[in-house]
ChimeraX commands (.cxc) that place a marker at each C-alpha (Angstrom):
marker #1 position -67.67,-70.37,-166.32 radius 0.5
marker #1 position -70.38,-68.96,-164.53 radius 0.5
marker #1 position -74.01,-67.50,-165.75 radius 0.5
marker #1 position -76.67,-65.70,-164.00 radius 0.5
marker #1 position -80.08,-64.53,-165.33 radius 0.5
marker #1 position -81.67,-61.51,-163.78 radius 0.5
marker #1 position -84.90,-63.62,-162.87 radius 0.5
marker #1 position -87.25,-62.87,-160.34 radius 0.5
marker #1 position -89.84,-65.09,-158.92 radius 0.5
marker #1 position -92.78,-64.38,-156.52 radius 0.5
marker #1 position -94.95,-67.01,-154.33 radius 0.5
marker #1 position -97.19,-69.34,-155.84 radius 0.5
marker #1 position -100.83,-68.12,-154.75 radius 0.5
marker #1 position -101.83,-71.96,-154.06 radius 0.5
marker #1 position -100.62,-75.00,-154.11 radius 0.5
marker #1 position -101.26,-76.05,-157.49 radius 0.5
marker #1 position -100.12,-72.90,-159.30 radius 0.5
marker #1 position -96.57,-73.28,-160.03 radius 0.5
marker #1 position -96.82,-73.76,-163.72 radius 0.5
marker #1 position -98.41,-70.47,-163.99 radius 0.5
marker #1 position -96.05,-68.75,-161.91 radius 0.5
marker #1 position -93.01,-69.53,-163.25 radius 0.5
marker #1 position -94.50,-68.47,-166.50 radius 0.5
marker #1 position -95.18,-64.53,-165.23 radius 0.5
marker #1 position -91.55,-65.00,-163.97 radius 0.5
marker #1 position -90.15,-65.60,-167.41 radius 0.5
marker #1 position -92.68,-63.24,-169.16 radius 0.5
marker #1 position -91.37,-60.83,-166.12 radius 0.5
marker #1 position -87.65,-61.42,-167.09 radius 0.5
marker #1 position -88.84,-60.66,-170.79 radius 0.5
marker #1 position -90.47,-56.76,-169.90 radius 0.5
marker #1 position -93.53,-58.45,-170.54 radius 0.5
marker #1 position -95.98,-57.11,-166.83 radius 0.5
marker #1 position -98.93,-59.07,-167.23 radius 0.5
marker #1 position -100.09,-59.64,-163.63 radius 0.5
marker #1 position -99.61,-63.19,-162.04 radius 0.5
marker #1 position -103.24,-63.23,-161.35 radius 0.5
marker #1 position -104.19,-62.98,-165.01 radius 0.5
marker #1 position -101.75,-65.61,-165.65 radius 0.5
marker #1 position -103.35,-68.38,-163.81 radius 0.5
marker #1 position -106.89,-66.96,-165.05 radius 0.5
marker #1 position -105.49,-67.66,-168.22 radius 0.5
marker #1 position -103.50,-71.01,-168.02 radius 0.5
marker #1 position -105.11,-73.93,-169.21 radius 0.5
marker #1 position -105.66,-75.82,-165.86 radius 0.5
marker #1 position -107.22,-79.67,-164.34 radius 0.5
marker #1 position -110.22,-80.15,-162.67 radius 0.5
marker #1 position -108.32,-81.07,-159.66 radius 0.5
marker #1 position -105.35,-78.51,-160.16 radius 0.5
marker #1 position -102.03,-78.43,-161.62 radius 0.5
marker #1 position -101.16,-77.89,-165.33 radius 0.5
marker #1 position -98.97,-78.99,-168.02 radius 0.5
marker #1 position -96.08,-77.28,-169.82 radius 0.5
marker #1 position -97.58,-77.20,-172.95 radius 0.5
marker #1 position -100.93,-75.65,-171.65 radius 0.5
marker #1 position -98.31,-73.02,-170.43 radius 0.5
marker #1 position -96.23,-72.86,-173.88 radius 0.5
marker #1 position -99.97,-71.90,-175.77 radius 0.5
marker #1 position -100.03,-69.20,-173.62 radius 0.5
marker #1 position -96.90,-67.93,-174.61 radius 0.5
marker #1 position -97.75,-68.35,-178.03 radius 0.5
marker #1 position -100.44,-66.72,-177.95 radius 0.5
marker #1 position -99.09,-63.96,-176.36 radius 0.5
marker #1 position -96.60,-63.92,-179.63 radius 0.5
marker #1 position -93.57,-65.66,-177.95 radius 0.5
marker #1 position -91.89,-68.38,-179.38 radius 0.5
marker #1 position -91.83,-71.85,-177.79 radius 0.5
marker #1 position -90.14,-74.75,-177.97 radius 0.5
marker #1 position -90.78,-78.19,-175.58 radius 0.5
marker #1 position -88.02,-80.20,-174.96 radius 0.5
marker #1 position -89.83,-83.28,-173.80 radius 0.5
marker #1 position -88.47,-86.92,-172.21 radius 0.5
marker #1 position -92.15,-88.06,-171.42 radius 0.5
marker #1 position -92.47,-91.50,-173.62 radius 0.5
marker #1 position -95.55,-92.31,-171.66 radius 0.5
marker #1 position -96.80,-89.28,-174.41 radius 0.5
marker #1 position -93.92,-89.89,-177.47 radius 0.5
marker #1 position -92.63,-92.80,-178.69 radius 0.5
marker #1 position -89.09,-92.43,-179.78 radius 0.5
marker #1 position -89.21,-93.19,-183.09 radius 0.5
marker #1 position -91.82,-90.52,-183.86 radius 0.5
marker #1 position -88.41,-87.85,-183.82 radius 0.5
marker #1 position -87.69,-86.13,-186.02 radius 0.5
marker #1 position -91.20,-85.98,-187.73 radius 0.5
marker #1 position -93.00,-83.14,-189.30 radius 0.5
marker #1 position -95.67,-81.73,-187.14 radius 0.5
marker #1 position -98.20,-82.78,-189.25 radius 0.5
marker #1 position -97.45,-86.45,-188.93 radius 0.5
marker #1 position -96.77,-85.94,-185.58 radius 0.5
marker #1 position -99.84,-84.45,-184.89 radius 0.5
marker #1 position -101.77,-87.64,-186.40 radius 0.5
marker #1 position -99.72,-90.27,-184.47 radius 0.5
marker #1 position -100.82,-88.00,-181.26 radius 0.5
marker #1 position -104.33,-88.23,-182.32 radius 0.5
marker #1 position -104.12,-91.98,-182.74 radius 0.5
marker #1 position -102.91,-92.97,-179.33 radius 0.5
marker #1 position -105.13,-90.80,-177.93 radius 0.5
marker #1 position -108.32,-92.59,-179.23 radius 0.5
marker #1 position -106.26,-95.86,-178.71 radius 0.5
marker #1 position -105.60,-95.67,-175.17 radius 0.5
marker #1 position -108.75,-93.81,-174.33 radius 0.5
marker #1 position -106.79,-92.03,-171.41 radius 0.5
marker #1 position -108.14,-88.67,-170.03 radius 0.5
marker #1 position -105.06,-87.19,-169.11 radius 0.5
marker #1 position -103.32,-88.29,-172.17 radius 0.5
marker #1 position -106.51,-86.87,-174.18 radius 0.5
marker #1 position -105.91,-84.06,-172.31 radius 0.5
marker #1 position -102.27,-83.38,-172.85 radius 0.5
marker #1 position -102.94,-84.84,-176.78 radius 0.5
marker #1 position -105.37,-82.01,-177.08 radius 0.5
marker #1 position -102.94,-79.60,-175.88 radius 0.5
marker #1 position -99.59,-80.79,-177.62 radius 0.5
marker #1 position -101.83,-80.72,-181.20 radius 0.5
marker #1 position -102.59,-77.12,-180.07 radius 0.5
marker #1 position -99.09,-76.39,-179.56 radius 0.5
marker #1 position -98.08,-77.62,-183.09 radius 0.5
marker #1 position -100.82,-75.86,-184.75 radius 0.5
marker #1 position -99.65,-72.30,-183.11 radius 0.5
marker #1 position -96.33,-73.18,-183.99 radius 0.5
marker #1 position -94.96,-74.63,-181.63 radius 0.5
marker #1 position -91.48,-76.76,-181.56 radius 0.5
marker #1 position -90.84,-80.07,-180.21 radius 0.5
marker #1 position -87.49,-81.64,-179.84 radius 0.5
marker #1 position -86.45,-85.17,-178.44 radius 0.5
marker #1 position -82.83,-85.41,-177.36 radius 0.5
marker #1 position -80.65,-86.37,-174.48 radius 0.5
marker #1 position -80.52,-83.88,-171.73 radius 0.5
marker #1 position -76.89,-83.15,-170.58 radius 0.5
marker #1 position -75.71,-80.72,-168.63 radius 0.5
marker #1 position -74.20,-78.71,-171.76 radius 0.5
marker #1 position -77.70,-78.80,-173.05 radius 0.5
marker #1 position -79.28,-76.89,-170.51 radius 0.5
marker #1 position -76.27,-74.68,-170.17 radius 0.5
marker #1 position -76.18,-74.12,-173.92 radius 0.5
marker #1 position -79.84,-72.34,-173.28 radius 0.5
marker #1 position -78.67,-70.07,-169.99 radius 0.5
marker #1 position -75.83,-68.82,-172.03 radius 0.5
marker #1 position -77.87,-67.34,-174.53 radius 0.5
marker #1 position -79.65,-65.73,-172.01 radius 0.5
marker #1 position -82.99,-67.87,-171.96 radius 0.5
marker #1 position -84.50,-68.91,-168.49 radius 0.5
marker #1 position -85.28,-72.81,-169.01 radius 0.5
marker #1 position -88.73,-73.25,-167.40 radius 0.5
marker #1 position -89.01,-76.91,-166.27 radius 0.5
marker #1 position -91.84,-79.84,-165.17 radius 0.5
marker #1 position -90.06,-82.11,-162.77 radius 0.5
marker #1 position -90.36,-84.73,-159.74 radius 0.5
marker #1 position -90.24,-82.31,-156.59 radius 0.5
marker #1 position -89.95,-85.44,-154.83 radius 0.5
marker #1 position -87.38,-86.23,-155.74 radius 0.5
marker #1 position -85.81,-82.68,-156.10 radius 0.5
marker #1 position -86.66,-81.86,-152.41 radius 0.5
marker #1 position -85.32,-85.79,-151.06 radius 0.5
marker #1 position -89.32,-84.95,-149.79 radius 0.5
marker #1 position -92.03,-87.32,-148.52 radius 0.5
marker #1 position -94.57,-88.76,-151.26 radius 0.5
marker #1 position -97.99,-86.85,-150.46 radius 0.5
marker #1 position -101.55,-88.57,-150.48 radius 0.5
marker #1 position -104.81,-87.10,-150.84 radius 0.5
marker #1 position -106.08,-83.84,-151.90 radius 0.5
marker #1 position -104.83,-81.94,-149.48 radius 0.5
marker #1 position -101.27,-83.53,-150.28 radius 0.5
marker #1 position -100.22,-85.14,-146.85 radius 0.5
marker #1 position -96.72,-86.36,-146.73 radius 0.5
marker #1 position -97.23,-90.28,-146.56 radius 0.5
marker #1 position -94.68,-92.45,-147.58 radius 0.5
marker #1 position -96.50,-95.40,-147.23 radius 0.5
marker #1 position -100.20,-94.33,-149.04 radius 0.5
marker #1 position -97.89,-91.21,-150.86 radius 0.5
marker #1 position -97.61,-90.89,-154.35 radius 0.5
marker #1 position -94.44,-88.42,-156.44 radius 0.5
marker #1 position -95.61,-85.00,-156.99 radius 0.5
marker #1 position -94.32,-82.89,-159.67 radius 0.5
marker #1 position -93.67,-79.16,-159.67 radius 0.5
marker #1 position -92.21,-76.32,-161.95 radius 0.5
marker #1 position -89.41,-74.50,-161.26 radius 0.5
marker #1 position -87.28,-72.04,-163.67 radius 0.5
marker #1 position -83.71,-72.91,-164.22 radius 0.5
marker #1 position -81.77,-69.33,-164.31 radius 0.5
marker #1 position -78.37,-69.54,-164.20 radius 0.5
marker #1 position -75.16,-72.16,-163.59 radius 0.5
marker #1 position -71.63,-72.21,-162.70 radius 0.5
marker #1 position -69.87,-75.21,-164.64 radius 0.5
marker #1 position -67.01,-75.29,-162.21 radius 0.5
marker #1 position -69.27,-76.27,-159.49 radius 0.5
marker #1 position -71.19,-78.42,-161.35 radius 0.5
marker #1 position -74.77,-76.44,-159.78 radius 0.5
marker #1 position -77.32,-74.39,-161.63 radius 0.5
marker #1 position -79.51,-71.47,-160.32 radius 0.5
marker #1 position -83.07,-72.70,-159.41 radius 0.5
marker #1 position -85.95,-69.92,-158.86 radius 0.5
marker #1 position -88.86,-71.38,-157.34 radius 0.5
marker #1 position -92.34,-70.37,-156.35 radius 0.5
marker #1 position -92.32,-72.45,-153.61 radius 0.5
marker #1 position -90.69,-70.58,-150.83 radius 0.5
marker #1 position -91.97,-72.61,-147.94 radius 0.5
marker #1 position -89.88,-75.56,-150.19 radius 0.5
marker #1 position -88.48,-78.30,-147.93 radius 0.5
marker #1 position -85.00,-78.16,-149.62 radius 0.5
marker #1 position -84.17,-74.38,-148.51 radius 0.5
marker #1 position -87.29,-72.50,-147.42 radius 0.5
marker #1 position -85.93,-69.80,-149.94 radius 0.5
marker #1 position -87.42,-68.54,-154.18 radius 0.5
marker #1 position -83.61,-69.00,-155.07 radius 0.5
marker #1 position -80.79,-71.73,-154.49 radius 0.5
marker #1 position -78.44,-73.97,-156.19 radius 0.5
marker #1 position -78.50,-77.83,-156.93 radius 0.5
marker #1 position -76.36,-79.79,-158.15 radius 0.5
marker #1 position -77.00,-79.90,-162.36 radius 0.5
marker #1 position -76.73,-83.84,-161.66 radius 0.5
marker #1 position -79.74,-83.79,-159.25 radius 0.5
marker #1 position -81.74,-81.56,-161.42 radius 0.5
marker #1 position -81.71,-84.01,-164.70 radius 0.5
marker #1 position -82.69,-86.24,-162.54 radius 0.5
marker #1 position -85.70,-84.75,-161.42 radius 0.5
marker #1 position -87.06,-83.57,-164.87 radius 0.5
marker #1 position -86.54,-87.32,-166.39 radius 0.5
marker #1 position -88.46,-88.62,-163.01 radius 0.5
marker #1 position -90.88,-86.53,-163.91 radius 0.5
marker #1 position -92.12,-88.65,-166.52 radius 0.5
marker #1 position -94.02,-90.15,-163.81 radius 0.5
marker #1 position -96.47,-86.76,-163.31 radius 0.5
marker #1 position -96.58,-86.00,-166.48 radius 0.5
marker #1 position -93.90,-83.44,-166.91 radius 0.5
marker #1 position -90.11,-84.65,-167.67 radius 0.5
marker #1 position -89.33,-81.81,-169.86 radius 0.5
marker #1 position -88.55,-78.09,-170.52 radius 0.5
marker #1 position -90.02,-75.12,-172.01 radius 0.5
marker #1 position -87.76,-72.78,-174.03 radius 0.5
marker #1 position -89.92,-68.90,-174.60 radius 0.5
marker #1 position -88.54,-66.10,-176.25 radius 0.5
marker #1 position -89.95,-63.12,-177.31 radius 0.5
marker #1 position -91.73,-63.45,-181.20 radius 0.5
marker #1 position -92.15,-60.07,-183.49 radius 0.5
marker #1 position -95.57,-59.30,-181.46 radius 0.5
marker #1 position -94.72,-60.49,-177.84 radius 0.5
marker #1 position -97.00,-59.07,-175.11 radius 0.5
marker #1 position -100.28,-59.26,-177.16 radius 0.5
marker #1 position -103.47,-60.28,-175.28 radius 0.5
marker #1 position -103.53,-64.19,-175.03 radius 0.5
marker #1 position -107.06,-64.49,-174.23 radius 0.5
marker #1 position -108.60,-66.93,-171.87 radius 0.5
marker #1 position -106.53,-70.19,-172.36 radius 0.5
marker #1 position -108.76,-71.54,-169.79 radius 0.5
marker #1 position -110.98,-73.19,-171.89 radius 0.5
marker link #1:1,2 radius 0.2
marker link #1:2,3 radius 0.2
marker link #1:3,4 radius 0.2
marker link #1:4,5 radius 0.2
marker link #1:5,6 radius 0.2
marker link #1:6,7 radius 0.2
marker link #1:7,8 radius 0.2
marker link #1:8,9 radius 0.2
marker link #1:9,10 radius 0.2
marker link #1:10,11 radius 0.2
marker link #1:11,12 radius 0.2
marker link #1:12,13 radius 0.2
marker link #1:13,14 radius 0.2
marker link #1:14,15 radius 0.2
marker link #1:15,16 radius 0.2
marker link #1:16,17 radius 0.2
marker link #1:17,18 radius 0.2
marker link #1:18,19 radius 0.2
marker link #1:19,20 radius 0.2
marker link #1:20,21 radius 0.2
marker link #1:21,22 radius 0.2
marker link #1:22,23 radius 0.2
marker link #1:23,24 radius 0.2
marker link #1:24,25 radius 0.2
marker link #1:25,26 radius 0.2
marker link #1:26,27 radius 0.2
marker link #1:27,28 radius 0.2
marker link #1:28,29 radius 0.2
marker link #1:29,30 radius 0.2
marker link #1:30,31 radius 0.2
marker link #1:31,32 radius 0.2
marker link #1:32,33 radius 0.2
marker link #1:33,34 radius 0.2
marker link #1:34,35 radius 0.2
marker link #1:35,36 radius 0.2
marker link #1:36,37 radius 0.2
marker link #1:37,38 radius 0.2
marker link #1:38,39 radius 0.2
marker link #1:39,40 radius 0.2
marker link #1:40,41 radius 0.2
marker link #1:41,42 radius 0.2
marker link #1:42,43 radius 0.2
marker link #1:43,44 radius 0.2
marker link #1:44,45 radius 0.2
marker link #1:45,46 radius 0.2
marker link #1:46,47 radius 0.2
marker link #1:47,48 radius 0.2
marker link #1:48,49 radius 0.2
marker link #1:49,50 radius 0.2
marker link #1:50,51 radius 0.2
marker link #1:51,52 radius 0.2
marker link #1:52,53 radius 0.2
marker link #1:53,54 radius 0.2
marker link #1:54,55 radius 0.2
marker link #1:55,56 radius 0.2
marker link #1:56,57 radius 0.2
marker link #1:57,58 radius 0.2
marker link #1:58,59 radius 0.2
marker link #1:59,60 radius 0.2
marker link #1:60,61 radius 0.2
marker link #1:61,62 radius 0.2
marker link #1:62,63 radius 0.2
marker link #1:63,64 radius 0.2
marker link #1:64,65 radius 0.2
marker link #1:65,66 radius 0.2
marker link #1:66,67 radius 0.2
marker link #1:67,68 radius 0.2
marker link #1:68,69 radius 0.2
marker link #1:69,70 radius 0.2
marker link #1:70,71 radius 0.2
marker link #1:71,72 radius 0.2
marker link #1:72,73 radius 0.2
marker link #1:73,74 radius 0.2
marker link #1:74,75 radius 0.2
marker link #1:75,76 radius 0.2
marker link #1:76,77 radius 0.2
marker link #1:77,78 radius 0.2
marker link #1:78,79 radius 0.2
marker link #1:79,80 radius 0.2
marker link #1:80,81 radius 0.2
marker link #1:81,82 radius 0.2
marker link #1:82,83 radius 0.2
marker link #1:83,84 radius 0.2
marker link #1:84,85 radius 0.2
marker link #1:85,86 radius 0.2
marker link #1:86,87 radius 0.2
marker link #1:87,88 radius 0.2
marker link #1:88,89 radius 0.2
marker link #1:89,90 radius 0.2
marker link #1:90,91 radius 0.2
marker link #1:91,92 radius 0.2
marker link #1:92,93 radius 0.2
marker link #1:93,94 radius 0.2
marker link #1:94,95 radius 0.2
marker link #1:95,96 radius 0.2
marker link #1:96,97 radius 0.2
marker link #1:97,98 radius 0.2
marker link #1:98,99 radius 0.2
marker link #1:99,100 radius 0.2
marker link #1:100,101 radius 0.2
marker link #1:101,102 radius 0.2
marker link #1:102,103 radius 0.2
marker link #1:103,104 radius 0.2
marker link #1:104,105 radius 0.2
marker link #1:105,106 radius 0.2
marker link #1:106,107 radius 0.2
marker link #1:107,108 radius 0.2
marker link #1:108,109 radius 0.2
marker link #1:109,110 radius 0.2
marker link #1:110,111 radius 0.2
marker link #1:111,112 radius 0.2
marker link #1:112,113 radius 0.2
marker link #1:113,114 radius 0.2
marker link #1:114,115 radius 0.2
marker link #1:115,116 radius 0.2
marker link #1:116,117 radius 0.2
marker link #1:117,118 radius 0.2
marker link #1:118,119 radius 0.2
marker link #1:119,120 radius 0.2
marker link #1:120,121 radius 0.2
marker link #1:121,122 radius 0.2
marker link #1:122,123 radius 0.2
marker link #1:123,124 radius 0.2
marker link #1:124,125 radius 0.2
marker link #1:125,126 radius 0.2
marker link #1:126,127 radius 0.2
marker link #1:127,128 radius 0.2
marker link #1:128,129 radius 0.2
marker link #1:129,130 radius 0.2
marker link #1:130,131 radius 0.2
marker link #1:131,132 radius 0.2
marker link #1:132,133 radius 0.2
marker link #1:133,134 radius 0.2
marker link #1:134,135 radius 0.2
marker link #1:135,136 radius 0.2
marker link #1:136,137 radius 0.2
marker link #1:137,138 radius 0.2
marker link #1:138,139 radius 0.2
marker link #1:139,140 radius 0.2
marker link #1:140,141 radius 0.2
marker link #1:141,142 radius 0.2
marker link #1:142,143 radius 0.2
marker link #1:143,144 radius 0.2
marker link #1:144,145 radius 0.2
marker link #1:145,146 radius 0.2
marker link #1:146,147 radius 0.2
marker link #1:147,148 radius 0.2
marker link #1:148,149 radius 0.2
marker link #1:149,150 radius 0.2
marker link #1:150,151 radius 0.2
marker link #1:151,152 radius 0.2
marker link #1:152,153 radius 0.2
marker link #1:153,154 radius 0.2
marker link #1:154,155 radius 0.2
marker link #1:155,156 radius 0.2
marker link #1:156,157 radius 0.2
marker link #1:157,158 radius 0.2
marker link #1:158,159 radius 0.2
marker link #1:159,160 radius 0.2
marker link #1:160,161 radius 0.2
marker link #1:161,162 radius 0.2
marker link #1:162,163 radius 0.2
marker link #1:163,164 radius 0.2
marker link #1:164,165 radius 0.2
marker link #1:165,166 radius 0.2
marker link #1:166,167 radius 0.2
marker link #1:167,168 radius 0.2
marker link #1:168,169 radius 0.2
marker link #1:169,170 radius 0.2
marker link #1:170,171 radius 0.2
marker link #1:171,172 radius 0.2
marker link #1:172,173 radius 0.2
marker link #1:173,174 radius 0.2
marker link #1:174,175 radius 0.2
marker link #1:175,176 radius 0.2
marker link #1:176,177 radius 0.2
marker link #1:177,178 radius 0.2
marker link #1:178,179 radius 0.2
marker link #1:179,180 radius 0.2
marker link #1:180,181 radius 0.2
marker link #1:181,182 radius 0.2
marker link #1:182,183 radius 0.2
marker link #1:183,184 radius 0.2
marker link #1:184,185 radius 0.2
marker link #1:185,186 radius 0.2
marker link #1:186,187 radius 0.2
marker link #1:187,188 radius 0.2
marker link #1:188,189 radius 0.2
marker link #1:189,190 radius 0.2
marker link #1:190,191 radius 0.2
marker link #1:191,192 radius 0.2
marker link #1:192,193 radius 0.2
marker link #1:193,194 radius 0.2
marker link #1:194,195 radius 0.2
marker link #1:195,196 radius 0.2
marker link #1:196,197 radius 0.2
marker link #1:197,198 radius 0.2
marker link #1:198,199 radius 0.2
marker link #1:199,200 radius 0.2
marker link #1:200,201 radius 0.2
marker link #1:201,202 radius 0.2
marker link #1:202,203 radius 0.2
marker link #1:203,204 radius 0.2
marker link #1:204,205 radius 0.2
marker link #1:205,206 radius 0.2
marker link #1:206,207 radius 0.2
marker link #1:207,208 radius 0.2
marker link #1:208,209 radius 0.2
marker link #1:209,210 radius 0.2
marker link #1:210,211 radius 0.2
marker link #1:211,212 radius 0.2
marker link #1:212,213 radius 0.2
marker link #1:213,214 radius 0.2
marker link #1:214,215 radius 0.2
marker link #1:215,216 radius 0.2
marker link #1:216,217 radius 0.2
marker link #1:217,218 radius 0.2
marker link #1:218,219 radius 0.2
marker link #1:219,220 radius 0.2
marker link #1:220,221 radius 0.2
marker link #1:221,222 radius 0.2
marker link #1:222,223 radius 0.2
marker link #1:223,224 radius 0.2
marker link #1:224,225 radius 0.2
marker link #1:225,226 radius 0.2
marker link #1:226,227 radius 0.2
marker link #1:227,228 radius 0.2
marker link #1:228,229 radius 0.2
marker link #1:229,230 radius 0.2
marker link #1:230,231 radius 0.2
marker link #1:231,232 radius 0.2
marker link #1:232,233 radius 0.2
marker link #1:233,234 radius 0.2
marker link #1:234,235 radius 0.2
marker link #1:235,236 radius 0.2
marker link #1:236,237 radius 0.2
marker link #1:237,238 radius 0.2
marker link #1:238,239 radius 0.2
marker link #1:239,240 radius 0.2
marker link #1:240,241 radius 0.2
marker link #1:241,242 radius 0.2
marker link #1:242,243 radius 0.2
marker link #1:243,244 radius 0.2
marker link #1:244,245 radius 0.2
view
């Protein structure tokens, strides 16, 4: 059985833009012609770069898409807080936050009570291949944070300019959308903004669906180790606003 999204993907302007470019892909797919540029205006981004896929799921909400976060970060959620209403959810977030006194968990916190409050949906289950397929059958690209290090077999980078270093290096994470599969194979359809990527040098190849789980649960260790599910809501397209803020 085979599956195949019309998705199309451009270049990521910089190097810490993915996020936001996958998300004008999948708002792309959707009709939806915002320009990329407005996009990463928009997107919710750090200091130093880079962005989270729940700053990118507000934006879709926002823009009156439904979202829902399919998340395998426990450095963020303990295990035993699923299921739980959003509202206690939402006050166990708040807790650790002022308990661990972390900035990029405040950060993310901030952004995940945001989420909730838009109406947002979080799940917590095991990812399996017929999980992700279950998704791209319906006909829903499955935009996803994961370890490009180890996606790409690639050098850790060091430094702001990202060197590759494997002695000083450090994983990097990346998005990517996830746009198609063929079970037989056992491979699903990658689109990513990287072209220049180490693994092919191409927006569009397959990887084994083994490899790929593997690289969104290691990318608990960048913050990411999940995936975003958008679809369009009753008023999808609308204005999001600056999300920048």
């Amino acid at each position: 059985m085979k599956q195949s999204l019309d998705l199309k993907i451009l270049n990521q302007p910089d190097d810490t833009t993915c996020g936001p470019t996958c998300l004008h892909a999948v708002y792309q797919y959707y009709g939806d012609n915002i320009g990329l540029d407005e996009v990463v205006t928009q997107v919710k981004s750090f200091e130093g770069g880079g962005t989270l896929a729940v700053f990118l799921a507000c934006h879709a909400l926002a823009r009156g898409y439904n979202a829902t976060i399919y998340t395998y970060n426990v450095q963020v959620f303990d295990p035993t807080w699923f299921p739980m209403d959003p509202l206690r959810l939402k006050e166990r977030l708040l807790q650790q936050a002022a308990a661990k006194q972390d900035a990029k968990l405040s950060e993310a916190t901030k952004g995940y009570v945001n989420f909730l409050d838009m109406g947002g949906v979080l799940r917590f289950e095991d990812l399996t291949p017929s999980l992700l397929r279950k998704y791209l059958k319906r006909g829903t690209p499955v935009l996803t944070g994961l370890s490009s290090t180890y996606l790409y077999r690639s050098m850790r980078e060091y430094g702001v300019a990202c060197d590759d270093d494997d002695i000083r290096g450090v994983p990097a994470g990346h998005f990517v959308v996830l746009s198609g599969y063929n079970k037989e194979d056992r491979t699903i359809s990658v689109a990513d903004p990287l072209k220049s990527n180490p693994l092919t040098g191409e927006h569009y190849y397959l990887e084994s669906i083994d490899t790929v789980i593997c690289s969104i649960l290691l990318g608990i260790v960048t913050y990411d180790s999940n995936f975003l599910l958008i679809t369009p809501g009753k008023k999808t397209g609308r204005a999001a606003g600056n999300q920048s803020q």
